[in-house]
C-alpha positions as a Markdown table, in Angstrom:
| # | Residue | x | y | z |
|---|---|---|---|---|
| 1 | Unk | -23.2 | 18.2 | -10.7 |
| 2 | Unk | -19.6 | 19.7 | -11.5 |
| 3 | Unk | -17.1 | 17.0 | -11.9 |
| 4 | Unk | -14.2 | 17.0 | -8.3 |
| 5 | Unk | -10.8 | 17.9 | -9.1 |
| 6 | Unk | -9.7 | 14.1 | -9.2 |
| 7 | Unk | -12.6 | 13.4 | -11.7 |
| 8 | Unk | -11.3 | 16.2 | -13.9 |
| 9 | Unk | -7.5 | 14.9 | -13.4 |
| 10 | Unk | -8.7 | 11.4 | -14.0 |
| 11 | Unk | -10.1 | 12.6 | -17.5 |
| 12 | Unk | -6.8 | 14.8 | -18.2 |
| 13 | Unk | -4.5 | 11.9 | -17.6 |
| 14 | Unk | -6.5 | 9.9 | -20.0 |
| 15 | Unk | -6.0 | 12.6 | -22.6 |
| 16 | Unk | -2.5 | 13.0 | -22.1 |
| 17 | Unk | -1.8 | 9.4 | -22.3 |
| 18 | Unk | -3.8 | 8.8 | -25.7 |
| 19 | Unk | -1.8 | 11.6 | -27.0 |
| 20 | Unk | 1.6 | 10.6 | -25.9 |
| 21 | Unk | 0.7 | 6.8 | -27.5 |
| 22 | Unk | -0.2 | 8.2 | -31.0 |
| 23 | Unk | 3.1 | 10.5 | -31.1 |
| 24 | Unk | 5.2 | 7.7 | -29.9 |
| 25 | Unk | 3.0 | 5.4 | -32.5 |
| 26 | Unk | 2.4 | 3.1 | -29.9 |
| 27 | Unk | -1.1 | 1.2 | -31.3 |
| 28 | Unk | -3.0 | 0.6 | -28.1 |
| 29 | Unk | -6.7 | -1.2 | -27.8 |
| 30 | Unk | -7.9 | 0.8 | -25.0 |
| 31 | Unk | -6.9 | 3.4 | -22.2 |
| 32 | Unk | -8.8 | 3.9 | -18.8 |
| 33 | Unk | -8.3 | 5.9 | -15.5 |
| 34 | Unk | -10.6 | 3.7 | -13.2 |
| 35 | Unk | -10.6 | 4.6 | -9.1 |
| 36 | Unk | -13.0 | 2.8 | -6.1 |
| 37 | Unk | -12.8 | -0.3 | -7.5 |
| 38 | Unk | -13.0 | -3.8 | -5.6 |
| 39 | Unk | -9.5 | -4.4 | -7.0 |
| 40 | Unk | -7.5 | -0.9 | -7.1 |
| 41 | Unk | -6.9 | 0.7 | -3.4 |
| 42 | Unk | -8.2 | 3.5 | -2.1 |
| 43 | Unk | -6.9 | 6.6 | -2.7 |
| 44 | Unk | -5.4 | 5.6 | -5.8 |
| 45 | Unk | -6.4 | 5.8 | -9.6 |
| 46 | Unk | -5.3 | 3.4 | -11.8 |
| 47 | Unk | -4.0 | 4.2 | -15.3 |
| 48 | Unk | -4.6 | 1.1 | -17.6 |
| 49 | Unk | -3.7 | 0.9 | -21.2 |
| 50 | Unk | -3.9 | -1.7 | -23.1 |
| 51 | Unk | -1.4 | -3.1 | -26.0 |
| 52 | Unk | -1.2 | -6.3 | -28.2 |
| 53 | Unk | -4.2 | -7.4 | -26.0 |
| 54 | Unk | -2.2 | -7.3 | -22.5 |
| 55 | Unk | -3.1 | -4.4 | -20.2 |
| 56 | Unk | -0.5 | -3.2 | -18.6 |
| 57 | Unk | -1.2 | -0.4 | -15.5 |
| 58 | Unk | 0.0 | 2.6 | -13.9 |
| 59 | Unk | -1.2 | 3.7 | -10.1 |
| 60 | Unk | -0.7 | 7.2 | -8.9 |
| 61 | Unk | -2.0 | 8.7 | -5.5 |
| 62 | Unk | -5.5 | 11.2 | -5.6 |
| 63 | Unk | -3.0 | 14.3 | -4.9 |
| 64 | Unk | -1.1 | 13.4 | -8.2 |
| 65 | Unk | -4.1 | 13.2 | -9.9 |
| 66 | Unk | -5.7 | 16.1 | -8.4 |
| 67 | Unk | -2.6 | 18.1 | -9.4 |
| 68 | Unk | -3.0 | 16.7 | -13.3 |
| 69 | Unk | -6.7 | 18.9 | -12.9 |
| 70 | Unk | -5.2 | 21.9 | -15.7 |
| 71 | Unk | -2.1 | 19.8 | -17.2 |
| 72 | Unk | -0.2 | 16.5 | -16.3 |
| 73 | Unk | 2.9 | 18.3 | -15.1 |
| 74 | Unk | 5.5 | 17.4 | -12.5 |
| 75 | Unk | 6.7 | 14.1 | -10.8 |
| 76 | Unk | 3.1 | 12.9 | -12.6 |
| 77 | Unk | 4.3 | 13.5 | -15.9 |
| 78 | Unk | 7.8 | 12.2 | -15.3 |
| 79 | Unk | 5.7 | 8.6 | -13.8 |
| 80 | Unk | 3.4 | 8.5 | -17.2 |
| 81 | Unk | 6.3 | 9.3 | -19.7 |
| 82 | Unk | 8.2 | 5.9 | -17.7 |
| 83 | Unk | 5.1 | 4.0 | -18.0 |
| 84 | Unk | 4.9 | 4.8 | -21.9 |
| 85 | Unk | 8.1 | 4.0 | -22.7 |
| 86 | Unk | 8.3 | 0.7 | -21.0 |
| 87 | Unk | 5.3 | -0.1 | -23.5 |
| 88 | Unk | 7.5 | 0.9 | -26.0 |
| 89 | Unk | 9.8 | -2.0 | -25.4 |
| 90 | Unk | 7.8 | -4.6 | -26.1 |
């Protein structure tokens, strides 16, 4: 079964986001995309990455993620870079 543009997105994101950490050095334990979870809303993935043991997360919409399909581009990109560099601070 061919993975859905938001699966594909999902797995992009994930990508993206491990690269972005190693350039900016960042050590991180772990980094996951989860969706249609008891805990995380519908319609929404959340982005969790996880640093000096305390996970810190990231929600975007399925049309952002669906858009990250090919490359994480756009208001997307602009959301994940803010998210990594507030991991940065600490």
């Amino acid at each position: 079964m061919p993975l859905t543009s938001f699966e594909k997105g999902k797995l992009k994101i994930a990508a993206h986001v491990r690269e972005e950490l190693e350039l900016a050095r960042i050590p991180f334990e772990s980094i996951h995309c989860k969706s249609e979870s008891l805990h995380i809303p519908p319609g929404i993935a959340r982005l969790i990455v996880t640093v000096d043991n305390c996970p810190s997360y990231l929600d975007l919409s399925t049309p952002e993620v669906e858009d990250c399909e090919l490359l994480v581009a756009g208001e997307s990109w602009h959301k994940i870079a803010k998210f990594i560099a507030g991991l940065k601070k600490r």
